[in-house]
mmCIF file of the N, C-alpha and C atoms, coordinates in Angstrom:
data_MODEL
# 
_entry.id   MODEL 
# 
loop_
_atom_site.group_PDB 
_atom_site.id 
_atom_site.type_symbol 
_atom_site.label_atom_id 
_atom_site.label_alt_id 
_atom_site.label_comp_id 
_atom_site.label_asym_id 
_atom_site.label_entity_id 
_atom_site.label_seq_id 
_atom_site.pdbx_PDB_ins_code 
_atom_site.Cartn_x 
_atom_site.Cartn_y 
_atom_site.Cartn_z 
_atom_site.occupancy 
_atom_site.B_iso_or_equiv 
_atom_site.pdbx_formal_charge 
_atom_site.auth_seq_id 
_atom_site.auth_comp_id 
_atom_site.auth_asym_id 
_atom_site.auth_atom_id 
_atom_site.pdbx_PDB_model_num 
ATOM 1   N N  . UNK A 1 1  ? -2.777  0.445  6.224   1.00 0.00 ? 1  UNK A N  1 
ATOM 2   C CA . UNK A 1 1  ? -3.656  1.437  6.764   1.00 0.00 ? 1  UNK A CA 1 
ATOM 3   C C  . UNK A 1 1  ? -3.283  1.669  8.219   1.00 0.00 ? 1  UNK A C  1 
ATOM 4   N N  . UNK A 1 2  ? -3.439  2.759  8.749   1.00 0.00 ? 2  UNK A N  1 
ATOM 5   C CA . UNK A 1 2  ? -2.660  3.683  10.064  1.00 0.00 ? 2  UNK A CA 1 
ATOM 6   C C  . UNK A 1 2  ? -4.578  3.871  10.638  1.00 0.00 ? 2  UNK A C  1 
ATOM 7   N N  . UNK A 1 3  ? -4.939  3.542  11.967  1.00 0.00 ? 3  UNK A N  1 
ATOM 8   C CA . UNK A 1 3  ? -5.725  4.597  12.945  1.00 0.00 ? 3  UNK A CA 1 
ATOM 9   C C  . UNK A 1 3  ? -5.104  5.408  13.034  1.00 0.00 ? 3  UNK A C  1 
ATOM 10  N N  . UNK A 1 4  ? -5.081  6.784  12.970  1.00 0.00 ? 4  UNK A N  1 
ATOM 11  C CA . UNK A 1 4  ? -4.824  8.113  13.502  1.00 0.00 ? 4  UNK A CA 1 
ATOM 12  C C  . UNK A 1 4  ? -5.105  8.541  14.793  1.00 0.00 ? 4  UNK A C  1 
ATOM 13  N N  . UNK A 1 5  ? -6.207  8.040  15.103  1.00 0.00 ? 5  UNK A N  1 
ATOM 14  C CA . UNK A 1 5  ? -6.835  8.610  16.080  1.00 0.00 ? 5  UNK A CA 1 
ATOM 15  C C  . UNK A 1 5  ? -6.362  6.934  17.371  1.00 0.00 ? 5  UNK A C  1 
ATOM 16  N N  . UNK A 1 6  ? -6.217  5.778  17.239  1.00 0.00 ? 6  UNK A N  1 
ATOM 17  C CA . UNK A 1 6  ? -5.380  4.653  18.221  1.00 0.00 ? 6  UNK A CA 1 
ATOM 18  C C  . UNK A 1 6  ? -4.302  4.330  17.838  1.00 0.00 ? 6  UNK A C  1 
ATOM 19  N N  . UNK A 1 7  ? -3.875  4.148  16.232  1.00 0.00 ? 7  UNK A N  1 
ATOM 20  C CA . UNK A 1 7  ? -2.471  4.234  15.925  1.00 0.00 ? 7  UNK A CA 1 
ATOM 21  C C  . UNK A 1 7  ? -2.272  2.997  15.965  1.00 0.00 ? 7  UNK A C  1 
ATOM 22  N N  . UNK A 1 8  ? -3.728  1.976  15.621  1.00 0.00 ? 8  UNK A N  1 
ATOM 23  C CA . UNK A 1 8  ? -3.090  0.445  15.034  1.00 0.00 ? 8  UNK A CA 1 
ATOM 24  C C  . UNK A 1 8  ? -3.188  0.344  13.476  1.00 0.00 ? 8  UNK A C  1 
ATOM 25  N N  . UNK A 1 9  ? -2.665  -0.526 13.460  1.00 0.00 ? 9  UNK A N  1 
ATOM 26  C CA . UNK A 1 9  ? -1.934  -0.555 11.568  1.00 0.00 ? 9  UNK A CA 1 
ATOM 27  C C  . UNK A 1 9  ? -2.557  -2.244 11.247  1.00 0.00 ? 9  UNK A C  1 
ATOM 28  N N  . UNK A 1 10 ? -2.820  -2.301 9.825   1.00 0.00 ? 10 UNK A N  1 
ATOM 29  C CA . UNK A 1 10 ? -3.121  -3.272 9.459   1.00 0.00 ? 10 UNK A CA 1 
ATOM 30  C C  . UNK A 1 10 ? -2.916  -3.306 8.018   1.00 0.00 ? 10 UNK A C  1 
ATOM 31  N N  . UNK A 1 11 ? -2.432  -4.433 7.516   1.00 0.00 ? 11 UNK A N  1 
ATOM 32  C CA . UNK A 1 11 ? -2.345  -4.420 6.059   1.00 0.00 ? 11 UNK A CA 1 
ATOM 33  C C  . UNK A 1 11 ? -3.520  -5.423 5.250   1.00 0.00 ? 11 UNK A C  1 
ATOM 34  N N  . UNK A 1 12 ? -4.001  -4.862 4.481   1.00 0.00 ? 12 UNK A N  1 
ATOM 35  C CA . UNK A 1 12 ? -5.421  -5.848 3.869   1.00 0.00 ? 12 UNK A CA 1 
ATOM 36  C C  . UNK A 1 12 ? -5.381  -5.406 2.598   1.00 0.00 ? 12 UNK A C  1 
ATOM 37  N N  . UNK A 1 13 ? -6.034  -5.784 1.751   1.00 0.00 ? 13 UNK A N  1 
ATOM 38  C CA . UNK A 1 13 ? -6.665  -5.880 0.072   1.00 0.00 ? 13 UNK A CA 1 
ATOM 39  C C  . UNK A 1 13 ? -7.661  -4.518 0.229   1.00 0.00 ? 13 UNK A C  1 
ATOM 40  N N  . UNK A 1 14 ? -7.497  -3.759 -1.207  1.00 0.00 ? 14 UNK A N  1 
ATOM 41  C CA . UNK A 1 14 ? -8.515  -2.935 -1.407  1.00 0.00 ? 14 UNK A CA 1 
ATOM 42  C C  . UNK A 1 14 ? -9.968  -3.654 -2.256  1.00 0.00 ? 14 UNK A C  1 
ATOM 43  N N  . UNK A 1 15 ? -11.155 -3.388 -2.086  1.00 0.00 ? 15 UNK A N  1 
ATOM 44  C CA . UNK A 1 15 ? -12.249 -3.959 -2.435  1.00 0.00 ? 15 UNK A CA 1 
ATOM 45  C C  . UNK A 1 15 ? -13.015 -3.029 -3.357  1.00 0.00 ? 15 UNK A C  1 
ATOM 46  N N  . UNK A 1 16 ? -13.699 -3.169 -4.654  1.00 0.00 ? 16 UNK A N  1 
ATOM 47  C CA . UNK A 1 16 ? -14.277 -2.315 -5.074  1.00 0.00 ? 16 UNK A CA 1 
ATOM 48  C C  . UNK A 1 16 ? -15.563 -2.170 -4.384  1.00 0.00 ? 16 UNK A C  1 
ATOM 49  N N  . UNK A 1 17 ? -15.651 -0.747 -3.933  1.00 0.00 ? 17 UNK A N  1 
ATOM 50  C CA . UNK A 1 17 ? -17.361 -0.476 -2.720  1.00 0.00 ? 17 UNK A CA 1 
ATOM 51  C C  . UNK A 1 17 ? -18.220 -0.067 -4.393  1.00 0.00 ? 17 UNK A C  1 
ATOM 52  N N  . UNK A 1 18 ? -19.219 0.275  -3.815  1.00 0.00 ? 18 UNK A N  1 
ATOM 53  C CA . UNK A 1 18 ? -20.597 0.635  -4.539  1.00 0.00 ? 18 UNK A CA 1 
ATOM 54  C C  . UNK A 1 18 ? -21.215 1.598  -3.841  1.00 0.00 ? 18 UNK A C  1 
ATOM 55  N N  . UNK A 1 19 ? -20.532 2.660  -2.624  1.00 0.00 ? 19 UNK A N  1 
ATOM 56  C CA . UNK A 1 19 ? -21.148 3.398  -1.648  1.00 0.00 ? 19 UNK A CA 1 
ATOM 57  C C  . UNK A 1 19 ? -21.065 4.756  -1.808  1.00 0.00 ? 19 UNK A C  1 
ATOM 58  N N  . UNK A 1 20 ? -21.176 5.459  -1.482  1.00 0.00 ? 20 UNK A N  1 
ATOM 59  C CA . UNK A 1 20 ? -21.206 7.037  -1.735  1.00 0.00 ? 20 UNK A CA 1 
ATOM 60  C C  . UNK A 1 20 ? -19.735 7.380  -2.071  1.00 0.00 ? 20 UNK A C  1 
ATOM 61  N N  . UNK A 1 21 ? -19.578 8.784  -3.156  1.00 0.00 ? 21 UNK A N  1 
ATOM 62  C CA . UNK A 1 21 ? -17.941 9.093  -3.399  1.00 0.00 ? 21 UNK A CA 1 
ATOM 63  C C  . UNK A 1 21 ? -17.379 9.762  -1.945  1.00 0.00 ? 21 UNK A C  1 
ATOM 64  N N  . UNK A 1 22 ? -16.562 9.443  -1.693  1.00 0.00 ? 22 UNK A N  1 
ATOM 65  C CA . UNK A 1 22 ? -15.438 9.710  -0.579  1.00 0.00 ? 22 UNK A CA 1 
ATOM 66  C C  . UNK A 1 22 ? -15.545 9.107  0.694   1.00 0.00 ? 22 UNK A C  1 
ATOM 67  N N  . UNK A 1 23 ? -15.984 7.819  0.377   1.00 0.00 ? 23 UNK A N  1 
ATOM 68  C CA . UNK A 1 23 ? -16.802 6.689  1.713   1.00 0.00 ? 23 UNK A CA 1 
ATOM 69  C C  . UNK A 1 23 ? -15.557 5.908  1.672   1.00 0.00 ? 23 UNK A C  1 
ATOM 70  N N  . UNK A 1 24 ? -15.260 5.276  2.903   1.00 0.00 ? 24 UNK A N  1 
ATOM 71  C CA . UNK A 1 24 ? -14.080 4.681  2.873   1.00 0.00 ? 24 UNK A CA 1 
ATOM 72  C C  . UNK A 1 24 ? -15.084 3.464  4.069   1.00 0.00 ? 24 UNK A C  1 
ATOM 73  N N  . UNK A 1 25 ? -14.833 2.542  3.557   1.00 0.00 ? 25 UNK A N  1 
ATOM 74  C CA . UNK A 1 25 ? -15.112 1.235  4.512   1.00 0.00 ? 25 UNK A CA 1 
ATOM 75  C C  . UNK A 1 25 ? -14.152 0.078  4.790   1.00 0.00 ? 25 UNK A C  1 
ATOM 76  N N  . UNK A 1 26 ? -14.353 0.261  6.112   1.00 0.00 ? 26 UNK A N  1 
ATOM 77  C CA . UNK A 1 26 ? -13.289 -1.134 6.471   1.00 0.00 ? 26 UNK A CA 1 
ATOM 78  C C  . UNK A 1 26 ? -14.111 -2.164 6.450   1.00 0.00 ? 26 UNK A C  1 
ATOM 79  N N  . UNK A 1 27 ? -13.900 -3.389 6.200   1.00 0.00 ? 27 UNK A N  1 
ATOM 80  C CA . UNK A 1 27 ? -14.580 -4.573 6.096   1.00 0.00 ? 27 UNK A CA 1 
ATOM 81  C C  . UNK A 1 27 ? -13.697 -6.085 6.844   1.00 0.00 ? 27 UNK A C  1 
ATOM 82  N N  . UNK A 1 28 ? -14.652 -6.689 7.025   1.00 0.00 ? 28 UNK A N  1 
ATOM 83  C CA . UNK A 1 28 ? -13.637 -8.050 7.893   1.00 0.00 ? 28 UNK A CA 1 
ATOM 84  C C  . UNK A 1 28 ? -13.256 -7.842 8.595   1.00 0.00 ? 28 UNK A C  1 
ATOM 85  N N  . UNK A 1 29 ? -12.131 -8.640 9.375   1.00 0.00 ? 29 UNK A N  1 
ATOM 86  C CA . UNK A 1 29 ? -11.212 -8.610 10.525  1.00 0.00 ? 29 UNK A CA 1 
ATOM 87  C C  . UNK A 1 29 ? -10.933 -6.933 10.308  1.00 0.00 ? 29 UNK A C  1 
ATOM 88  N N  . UNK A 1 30 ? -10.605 -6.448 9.845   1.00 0.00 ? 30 UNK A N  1 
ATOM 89  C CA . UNK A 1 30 ? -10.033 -5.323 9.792   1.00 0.00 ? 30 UNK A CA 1 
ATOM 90  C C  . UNK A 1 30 ? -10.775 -4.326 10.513  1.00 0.00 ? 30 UNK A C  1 
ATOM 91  N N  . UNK A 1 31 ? -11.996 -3.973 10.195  1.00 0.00 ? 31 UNK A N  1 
ATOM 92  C CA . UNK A 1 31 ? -13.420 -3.660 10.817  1.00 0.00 ? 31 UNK A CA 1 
ATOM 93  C C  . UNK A 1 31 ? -13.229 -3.606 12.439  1.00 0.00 ? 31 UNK A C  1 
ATOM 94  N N  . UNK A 1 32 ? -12.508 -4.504 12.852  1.00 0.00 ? 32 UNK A N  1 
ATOM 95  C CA . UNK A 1 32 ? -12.166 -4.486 14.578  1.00 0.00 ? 32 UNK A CA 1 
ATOM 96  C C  . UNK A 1 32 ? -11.112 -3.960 15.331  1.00 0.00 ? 32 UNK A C  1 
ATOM 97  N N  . UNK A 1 33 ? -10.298 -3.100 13.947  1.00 0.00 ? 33 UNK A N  1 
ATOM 98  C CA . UNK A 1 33 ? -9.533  -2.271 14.620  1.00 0.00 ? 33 UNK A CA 1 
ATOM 99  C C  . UNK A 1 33 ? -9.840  -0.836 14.853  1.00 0.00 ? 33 UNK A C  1 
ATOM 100 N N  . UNK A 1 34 ? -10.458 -0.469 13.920  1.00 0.00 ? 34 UNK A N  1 
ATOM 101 C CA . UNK A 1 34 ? -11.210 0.994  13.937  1.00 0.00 ? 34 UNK A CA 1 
ATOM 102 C C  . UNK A 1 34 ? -12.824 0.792  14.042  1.00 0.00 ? 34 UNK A C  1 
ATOM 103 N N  . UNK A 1 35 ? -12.823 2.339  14.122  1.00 0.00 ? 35 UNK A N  1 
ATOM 104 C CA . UNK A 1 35 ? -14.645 2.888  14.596  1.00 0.00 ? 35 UNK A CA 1 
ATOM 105 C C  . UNK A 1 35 ? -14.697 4.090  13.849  1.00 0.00 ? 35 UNK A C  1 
ATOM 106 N N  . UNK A 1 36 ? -16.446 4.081  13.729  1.00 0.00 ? 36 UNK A N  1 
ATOM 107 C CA . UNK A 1 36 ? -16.728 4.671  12.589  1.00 0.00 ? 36 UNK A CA 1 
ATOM 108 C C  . UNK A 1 36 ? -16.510 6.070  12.653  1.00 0.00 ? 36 UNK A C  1 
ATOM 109 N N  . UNK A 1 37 ? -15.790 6.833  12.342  1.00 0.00 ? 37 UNK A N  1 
ATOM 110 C CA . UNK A 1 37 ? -15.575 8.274  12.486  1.00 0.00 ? 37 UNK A CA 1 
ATOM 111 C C  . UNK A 1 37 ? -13.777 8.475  12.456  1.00 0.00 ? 37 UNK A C  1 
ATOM 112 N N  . UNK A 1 38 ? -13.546 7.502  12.724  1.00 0.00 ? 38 UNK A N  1 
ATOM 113 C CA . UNK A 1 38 ? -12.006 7.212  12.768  1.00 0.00 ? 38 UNK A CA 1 
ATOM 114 C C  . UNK A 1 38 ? -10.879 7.945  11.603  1.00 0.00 ? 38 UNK A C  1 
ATOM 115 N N  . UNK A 1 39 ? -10.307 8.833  11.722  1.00 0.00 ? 39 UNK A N  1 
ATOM 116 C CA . UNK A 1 39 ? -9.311  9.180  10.776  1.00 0.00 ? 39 UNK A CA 1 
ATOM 117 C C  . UNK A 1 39 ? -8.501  8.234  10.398  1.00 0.00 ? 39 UNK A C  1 
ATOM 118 N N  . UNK A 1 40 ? -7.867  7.993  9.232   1.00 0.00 ? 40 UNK A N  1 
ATOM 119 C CA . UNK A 1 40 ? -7.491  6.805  8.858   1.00 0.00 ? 40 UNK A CA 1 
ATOM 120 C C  . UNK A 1 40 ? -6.409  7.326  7.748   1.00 0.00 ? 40 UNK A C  1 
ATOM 121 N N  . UNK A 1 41 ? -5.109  6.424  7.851   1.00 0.00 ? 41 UNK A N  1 
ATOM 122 C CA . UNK A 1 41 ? -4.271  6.944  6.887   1.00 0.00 ? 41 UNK A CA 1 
ATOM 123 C C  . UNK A 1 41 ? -3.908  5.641  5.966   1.00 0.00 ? 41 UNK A C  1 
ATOM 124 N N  . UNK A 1 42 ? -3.971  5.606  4.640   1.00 0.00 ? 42 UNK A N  1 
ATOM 125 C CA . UNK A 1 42 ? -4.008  4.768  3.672   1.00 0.00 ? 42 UNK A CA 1 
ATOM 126 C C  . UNK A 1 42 ? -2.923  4.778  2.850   1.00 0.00 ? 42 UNK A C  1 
ATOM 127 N N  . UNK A 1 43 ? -1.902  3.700  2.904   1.00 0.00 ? 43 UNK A N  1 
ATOM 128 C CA . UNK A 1 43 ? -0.864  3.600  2.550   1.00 0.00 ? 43 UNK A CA 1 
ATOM 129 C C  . UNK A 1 43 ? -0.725  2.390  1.382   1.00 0.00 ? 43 UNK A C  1 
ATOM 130 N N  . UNK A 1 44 ? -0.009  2.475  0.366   1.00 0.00 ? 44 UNK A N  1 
ATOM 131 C CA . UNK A 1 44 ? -0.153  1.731  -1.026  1.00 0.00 ? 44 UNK A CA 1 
ATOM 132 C C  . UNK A 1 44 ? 1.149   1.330  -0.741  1.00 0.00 ? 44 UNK A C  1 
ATOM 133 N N  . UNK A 1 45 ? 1.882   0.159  -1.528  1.00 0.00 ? 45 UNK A N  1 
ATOM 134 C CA . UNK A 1 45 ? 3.149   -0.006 -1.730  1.00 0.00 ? 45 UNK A CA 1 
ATOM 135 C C  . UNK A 1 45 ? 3.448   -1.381 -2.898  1.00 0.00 ? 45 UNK A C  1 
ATOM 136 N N  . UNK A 1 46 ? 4.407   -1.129 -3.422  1.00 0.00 ? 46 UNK A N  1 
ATOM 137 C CA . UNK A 1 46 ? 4.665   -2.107 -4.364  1.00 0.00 ? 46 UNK A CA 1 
ATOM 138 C C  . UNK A 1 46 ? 6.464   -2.365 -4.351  1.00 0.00 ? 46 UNK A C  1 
ATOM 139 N N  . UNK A 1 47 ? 6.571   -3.514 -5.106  1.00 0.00 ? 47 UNK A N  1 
ATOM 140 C CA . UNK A 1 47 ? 7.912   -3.653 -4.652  1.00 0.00 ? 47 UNK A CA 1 
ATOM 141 C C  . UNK A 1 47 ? 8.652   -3.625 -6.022  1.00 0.00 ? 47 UNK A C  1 
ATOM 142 N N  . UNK A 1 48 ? 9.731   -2.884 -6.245  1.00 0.00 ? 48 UNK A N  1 
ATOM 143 C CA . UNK A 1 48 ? 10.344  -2.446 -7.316  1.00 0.00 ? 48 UNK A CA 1 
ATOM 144 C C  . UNK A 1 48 ? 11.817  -3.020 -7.791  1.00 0.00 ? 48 UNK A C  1 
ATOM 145 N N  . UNK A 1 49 ? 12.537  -3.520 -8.226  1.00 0.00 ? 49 UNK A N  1 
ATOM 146 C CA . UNK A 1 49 ? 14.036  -3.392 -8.521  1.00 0.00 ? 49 UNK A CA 1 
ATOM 147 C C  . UNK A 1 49 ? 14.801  -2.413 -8.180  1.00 0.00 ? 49 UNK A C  1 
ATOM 148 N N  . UNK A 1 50 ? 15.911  -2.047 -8.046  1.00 0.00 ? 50 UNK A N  1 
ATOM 149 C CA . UNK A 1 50 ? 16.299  -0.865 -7.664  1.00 0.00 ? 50 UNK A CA 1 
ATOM 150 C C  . UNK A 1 50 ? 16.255  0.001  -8.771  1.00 0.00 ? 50 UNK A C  1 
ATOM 151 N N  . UNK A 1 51 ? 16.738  -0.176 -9.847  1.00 0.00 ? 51 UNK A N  1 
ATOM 152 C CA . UNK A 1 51 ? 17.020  0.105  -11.471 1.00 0.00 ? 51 UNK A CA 1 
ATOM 153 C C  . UNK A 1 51 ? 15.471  1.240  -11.533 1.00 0.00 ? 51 UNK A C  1 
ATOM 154 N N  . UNK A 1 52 ? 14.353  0.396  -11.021 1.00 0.00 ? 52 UNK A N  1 
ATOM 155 C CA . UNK A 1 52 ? 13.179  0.578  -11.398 1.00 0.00 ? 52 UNK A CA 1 
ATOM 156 C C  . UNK A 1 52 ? 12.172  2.135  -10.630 1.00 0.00 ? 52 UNK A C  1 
ATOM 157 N N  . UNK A 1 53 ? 13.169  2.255  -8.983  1.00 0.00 ? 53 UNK A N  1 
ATOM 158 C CA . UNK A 1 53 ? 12.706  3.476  -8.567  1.00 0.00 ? 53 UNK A CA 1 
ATOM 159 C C  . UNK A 1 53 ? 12.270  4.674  -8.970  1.00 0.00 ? 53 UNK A C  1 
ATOM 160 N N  . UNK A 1 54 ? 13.152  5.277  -9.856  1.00 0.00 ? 54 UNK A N  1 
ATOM 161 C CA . UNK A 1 54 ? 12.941  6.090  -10.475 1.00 0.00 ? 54 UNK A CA 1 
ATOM 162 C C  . UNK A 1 54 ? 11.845  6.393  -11.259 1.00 0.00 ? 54 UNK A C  1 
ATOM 163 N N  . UNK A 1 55 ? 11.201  5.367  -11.336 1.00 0.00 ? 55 UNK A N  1 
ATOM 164 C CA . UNK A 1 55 ? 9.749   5.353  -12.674 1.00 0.00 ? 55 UNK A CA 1 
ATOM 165 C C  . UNK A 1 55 ? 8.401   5.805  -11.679 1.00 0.00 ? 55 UNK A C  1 
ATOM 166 N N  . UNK A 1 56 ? 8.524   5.345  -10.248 1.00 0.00 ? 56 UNK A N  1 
ATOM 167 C CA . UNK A 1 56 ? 7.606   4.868  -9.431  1.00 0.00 ? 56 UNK A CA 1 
ATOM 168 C C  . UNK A 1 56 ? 7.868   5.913  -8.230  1.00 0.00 ? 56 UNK A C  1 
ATOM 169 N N  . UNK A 1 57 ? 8.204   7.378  -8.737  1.00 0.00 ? 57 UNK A N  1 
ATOM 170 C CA . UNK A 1 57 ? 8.209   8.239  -7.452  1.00 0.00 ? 57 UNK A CA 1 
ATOM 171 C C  . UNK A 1 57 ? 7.164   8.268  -6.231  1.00 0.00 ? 57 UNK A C  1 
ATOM 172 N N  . UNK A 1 58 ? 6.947   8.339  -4.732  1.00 0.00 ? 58 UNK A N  1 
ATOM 173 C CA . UNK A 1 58 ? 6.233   8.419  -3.983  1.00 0.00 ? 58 UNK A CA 1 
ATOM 174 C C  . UNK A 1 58 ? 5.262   9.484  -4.493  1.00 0.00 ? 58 UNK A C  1 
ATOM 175 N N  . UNK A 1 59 ? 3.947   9.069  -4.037  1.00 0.00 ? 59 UNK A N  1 
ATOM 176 C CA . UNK A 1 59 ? 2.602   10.531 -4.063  1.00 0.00 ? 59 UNK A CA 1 
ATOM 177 C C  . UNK A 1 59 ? 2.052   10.154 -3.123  1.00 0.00 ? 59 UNK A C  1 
ATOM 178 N N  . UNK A 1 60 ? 1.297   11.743 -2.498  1.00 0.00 ? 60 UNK A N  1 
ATOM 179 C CA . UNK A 1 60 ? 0.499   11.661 -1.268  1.00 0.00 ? 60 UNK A CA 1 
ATOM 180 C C  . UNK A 1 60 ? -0.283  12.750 -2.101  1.00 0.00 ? 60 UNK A C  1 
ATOM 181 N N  . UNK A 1 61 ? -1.824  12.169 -1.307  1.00 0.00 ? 61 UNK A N  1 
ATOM 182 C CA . UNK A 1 61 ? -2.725  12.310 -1.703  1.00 0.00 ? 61 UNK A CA 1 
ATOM 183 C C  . UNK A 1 61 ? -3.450  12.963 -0.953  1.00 0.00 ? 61 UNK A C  1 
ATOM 184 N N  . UNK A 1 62 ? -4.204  14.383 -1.018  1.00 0.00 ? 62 UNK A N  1 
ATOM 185 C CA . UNK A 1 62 ? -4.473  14.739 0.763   1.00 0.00 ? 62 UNK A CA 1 
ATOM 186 C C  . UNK A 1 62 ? -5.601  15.382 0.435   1.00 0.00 ? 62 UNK A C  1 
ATOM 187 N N  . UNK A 1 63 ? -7.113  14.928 1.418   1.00 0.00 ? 63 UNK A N  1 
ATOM 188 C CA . UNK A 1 63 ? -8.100  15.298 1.172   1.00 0.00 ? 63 UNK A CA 1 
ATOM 189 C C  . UNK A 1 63 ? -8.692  15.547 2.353   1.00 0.00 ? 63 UNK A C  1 
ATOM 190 N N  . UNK A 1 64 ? -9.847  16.410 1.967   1.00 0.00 ? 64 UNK A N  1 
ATOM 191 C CA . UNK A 1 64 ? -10.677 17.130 3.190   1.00 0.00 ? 64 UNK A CA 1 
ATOM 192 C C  . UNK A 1 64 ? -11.384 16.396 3.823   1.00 0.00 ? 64 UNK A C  1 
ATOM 193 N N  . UNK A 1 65 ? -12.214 17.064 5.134   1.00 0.00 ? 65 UNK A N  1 
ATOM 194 C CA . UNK A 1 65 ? -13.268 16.091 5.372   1.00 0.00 ? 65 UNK A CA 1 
ATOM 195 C C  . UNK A 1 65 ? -14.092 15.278 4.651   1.00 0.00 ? 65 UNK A C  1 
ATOM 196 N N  . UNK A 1 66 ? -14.580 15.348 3.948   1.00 0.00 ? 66 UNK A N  1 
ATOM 197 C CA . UNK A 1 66 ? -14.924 14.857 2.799   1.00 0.00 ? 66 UNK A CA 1 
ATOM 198 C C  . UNK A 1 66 ? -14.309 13.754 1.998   1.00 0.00 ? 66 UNK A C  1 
ATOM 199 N N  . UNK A 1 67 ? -13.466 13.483 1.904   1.00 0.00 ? 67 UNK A N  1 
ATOM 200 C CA . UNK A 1 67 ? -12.199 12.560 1.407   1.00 0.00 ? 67 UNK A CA 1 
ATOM 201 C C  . UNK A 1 67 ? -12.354 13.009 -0.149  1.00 0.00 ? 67 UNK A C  1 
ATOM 202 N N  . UNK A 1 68 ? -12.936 14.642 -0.488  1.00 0.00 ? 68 UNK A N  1 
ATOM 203 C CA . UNK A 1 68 ? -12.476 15.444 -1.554  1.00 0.00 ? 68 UNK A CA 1 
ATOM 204 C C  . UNK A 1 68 ? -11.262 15.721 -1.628  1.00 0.00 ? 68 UNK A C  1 
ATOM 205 N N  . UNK A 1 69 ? -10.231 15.080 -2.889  1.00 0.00 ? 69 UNK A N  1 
ATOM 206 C CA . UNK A 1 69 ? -8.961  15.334 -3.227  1.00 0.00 ? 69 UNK A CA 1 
ATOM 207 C C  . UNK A 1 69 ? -8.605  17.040 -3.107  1.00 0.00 ? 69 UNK A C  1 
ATOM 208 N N  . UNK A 1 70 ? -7.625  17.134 -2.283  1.00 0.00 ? 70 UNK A N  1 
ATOM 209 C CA . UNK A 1 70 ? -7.518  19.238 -1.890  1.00 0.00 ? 70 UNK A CA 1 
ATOM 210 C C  . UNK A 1 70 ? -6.168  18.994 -2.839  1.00 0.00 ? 70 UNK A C  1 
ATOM 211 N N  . UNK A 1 71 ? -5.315  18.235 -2.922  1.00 0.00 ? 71 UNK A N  1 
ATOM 212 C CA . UNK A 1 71 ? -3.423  18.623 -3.536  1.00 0.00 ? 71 UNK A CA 1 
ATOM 213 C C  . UNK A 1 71 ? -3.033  16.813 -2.906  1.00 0.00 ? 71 UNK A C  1 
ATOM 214 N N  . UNK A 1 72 ? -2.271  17.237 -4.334  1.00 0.00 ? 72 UNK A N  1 
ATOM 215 C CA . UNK A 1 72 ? -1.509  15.885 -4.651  1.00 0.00 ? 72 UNK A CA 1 
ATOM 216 C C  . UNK A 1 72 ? -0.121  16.146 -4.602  1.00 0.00 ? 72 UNK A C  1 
ATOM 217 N N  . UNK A 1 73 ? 1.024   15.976 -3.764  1.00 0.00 ? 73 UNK A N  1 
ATOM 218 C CA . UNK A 1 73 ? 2.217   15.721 -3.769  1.00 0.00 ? 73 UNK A CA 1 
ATOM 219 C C  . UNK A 1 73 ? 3.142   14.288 -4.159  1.00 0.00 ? 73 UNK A C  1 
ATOM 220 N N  . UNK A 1 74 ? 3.930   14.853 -5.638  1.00 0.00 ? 74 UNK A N  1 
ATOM 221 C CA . UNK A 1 74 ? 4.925   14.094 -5.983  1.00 0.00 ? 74 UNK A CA 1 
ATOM 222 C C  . UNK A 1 74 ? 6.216   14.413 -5.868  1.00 0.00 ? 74 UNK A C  1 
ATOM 223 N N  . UNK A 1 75 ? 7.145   13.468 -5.039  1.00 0.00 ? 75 UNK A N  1 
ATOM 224 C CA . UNK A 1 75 ? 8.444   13.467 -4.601  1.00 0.00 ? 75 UNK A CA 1 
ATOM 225 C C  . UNK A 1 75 ? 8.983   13.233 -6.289  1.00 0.00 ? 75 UNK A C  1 
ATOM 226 N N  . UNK A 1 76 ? 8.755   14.047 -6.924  1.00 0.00 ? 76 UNK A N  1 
ATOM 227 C CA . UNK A 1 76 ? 9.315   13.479 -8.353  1.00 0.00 ? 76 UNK A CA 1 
ATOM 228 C C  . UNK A 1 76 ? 11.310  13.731 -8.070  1.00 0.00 ? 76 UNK A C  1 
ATOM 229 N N  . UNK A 1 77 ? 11.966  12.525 -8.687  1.00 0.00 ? 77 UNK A N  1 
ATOM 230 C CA . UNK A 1 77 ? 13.328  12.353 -8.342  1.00 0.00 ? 77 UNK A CA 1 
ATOM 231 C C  . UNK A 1 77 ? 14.249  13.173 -9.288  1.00 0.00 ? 77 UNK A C  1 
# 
């Protein structure tokens, strides 16, 4: 995960919330790098074989204020 708005980075576990749809909460240590209003960029990654790239093209996911899904981009190979 990226601040947008200070531009510190942190890598942590996703948690299942129970909070309103398009609520994004930081929790724990993590919680002390950002503030509440904070644009925030959310980055996934997994680690593949090389053989295996191809199955697992990049997507970005890009949503409104709201964190309502607007368009989904796939780098399909």
């Amino acid at each position: 995960m990226a601040d947008i708005i200070y531009g510190s980075r942190l890598e942590t576990y996703p948690v299942c919330g129970h909070g309103r749809p398009g609520e994004v909460c930081i929790n724990g240590a993590a919680a002390h790098t950002v503030n509440v209003g904070d644009l925030v960029s959310i980055m996934t990654f997994q680690t593949a074989e090389e053989a295996e790239e191809p199955k697992y093209p990049p997507t970005v996911v890009f949503v409104d204020e709201s964190n309502t899904v607007t368009s989904i981009s796939s780098d399909e190979p």
